[in-house]
C-alpha positions as semicolon CSV with decimal commas, in nm:
position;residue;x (nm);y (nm);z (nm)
1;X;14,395;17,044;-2,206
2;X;14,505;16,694;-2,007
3;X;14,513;16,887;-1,712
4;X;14,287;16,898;-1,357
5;X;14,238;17,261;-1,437
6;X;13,942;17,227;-1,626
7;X;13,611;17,257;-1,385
8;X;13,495;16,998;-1,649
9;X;13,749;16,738;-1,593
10;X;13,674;16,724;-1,222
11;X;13,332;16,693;-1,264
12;X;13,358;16,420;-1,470
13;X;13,600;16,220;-1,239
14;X;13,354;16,306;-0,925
15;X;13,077;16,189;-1,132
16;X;13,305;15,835;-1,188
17;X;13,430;15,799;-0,905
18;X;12,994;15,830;-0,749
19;X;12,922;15,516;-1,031
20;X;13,237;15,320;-0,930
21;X;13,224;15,370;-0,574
22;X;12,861;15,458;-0,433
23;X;12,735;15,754;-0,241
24;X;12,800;15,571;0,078
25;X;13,123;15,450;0,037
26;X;13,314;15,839;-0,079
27;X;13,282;15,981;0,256
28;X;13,441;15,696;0,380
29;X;13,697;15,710;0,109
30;X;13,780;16,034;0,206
31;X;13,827;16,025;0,551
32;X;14,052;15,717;0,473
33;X;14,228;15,925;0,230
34;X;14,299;16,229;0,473
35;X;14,398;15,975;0,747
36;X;14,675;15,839;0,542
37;X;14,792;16,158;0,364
38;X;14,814;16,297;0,750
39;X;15,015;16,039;0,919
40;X;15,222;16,069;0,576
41;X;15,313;16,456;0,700
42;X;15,345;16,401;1,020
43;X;15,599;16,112;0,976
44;X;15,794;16,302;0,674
45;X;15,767;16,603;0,943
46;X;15,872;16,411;1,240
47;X;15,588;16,657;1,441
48;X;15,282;16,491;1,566
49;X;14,976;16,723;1,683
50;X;14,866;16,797;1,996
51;X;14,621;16,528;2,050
52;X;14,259;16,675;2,218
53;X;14,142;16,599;2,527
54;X;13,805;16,564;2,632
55;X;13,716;16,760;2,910
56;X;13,640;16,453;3,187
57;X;13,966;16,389;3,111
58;X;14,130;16,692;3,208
59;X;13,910;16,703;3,525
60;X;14,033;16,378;3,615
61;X;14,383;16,471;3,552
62;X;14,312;16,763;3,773
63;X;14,138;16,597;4,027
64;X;14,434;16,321;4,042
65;X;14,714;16,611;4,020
66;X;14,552;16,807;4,354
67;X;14,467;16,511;4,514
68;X;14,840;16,399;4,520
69;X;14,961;16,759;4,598
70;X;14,754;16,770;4,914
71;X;14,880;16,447;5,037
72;X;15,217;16,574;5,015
73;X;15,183;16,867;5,178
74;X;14,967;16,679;5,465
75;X;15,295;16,480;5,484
């Protein structure tokens, strides 16, 4: 029984890792923690995600992308 796969076990490490740590600082921890396991895949994977774009963004892109089509074709 030295295992994670006791319900108890991880209770008891959440429980020290609240009195070493703070209930401010673990969401922080974990974000942290998800950052750096993620650039980890994507750099063992040699794929990076398709990164999200706001939508003013796209509009400008747009905008920019028409506006140089229709001085071309005034040309």
């Amino acid at each position: 029984m030295l295992g994670l796969d006791n319900p108890i076990h991880i209770a008891f490490l959440f429980v020290l890792l609240l009195l070493v740590f703070g209930a401010k600082r673990l969401p922080e921890l974990g974000h942290s923690l998800g950052a750096g396991l993620r650039g980890f895949k994507e750099s063992i994977s040699g794929e990076s995600p398709a990164r999200q774009l706001d939508p003013a963004t796209v509009a400008n892109q747009a905008d920019a992308h028409q506006a140089t089509g229709a001085s071309s074709s005034a040309s």
